[in-house]
N, C-alpha and C positions, 0 to 999 in steps of 0.2 A: 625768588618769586614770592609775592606777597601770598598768603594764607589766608582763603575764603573765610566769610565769617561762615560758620558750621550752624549757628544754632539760627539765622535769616535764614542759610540754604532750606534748611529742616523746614522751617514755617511755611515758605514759599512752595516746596516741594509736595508739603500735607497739601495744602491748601491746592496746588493743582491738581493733585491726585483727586482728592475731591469734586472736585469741579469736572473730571474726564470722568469719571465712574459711572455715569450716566448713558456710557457712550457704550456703542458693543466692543467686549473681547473677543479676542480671534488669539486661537495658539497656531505657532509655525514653527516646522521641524528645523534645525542645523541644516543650512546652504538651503532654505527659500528664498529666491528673488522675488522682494515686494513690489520695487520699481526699479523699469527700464531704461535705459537713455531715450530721449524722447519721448515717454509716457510722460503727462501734467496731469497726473490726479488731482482733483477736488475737495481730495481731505490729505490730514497727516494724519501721523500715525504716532500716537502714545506712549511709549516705549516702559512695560510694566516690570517684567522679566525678560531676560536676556542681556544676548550681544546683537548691534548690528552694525554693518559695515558698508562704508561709502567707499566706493573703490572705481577706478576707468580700468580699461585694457591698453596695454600698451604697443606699438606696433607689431611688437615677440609674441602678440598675445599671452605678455603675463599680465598679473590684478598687480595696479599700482592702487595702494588703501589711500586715503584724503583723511579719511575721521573713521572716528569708531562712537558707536553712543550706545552709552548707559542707559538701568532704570529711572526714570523721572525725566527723563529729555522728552520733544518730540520733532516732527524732523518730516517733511523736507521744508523748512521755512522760509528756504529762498526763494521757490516758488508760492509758495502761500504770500508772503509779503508783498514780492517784486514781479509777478507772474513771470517771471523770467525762465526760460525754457532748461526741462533738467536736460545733463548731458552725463549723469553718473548712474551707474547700478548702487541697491538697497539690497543687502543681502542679513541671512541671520547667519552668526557666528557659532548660537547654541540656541537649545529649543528655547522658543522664545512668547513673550506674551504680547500684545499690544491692544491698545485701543483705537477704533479708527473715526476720527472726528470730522466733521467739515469744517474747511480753510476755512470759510468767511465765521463761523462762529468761535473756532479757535481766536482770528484774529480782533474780534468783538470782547473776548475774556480779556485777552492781552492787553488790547488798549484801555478796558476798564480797570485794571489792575496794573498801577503803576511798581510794583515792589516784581511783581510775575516779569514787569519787561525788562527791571534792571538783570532779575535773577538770567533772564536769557539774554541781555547784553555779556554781562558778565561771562556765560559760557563760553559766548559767542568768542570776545577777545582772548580766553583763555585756551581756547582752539584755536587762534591764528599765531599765538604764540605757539603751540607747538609746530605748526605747520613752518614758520618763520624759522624755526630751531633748525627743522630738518633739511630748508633750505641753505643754512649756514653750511650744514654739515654735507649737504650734497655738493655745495659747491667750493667749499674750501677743505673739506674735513678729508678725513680717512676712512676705508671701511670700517674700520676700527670704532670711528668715532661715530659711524653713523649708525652701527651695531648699537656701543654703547649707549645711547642717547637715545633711541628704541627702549633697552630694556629699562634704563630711568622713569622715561614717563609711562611705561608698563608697569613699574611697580608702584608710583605715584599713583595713576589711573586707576587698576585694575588689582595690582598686587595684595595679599592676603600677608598680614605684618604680624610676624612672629613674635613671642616675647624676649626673645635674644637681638630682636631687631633685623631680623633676615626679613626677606620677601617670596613670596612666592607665589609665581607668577604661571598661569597658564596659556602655555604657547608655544605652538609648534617651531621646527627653523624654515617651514613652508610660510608661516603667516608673518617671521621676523623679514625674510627675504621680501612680501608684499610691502612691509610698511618701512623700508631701507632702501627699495631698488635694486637693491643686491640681490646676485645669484644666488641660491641655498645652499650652492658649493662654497661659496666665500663667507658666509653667516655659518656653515657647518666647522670649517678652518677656524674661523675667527671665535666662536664658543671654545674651541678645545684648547684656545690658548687663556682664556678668562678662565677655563675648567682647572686647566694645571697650573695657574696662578692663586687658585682656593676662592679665586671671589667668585664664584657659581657651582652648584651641582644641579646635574642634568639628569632627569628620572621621568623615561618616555615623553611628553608631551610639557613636564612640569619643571620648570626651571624656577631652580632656587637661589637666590640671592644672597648670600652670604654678608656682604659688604658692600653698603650703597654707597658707604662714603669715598670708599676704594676706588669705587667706577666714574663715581663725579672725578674723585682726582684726576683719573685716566681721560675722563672726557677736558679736564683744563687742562692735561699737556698736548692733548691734540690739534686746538685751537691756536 
């Protein structure tokens, strides 16, 4: 997969941050629902600090996750754009910051700023790839594969890159199970086998990556 240009992202990312600061912050503790299925807020929501997570319920009443978004997103732009009705919960992952904007002037920045809307095309497609991934994997793949191919774009995403080239990633096997479909008994199994293979150590909540190149191999013999 092609590699964002890093120092456009930078520019675009100042430059909206700029341009939201104007707007009020609101801080939200770990596991706030911002929006509800069915709720069409007026504005989005800025995303300054934190996690938050787009997620449905599934008939088990477990959290199947969609997306996860970072500082410098903001979000829910399907309805902002297409008034199109939400059907997902907005949750915070960790204590979180945001700023809360109105749609119609969000969408007024956006369109004046033609570099702002590639940078969120861009997201946008870079999110359906992964989303696309996981469908390969849900529908051809292995637990295995769909384990591994989680913790990849988690340490892509989200991961903290060692100078020995490790990862380390923060994540429970409750939040790997949301974003896999898998049971936590079968993400629990499936860790211990990446554990005693050396390509991971597992320390409470923080999984460590040893070997990223390892687990892509793993993931192209699964496919």
């Amino acid at each position: 997969m092609p590699m964002p240009d890093r120092n456009s992202e930078a520019k675009v990312s100042k430059k909206v941050s700029k341009y939201f600061s104007k707007y009020p912050l609101r801080s939200y503790p770990k596991g706030h629902i911002l929006v509800f299925p069915d709720e069409n807020p007026d504005y989005i929501f800025y995303l300054v600090k934190g996690r938050v997570k787009k997620y449905a319920i599934s008939y088990r009443e477990d959290e199947v996750v969609l997306n996860i978004f970072k500082p410098s997103t903001f979000f829910p732009m399907s309805w902002a754009i297409n008034r199109s009705s939400n059907h997902y919960f907005y949750k915070t992952e960790e204590a979180t910051e945001l700023r809360v904007v109105p749609a119609d002037d969000a969408l007024e920045f956006i369109q004046a700023n033609p570099d702002v809307l590639l940078d969120l095309m861009s997201r946008i497609y870079r999110g359906m790839d992964v989303v696309q991934g996981r469908l390969v994997h849900l529908m051809s793949g292995t637990a295995k594969s769909r384990l591994v191919y989680e913790l990849i774009i988690d340490c892509r995403r989200f991961g903290i890159k060692g100078k020995n080239g490790s990862y380390e990633v923060d994540a429970a096997e409750t939040d790997l199970a949301a974003r896999t479909g898998l049971s936590r008994e079968t993400v629990s199994r499936e860790m211990q086998k990446l554990k005693a293979a050396e390509i991971v150590v597992i320390e409470n909540n923080t999984i460590n990556v040893l070997d990223i190149d390892a687990l892509e191999h793993l993931l192209g013999k699964e496919i």
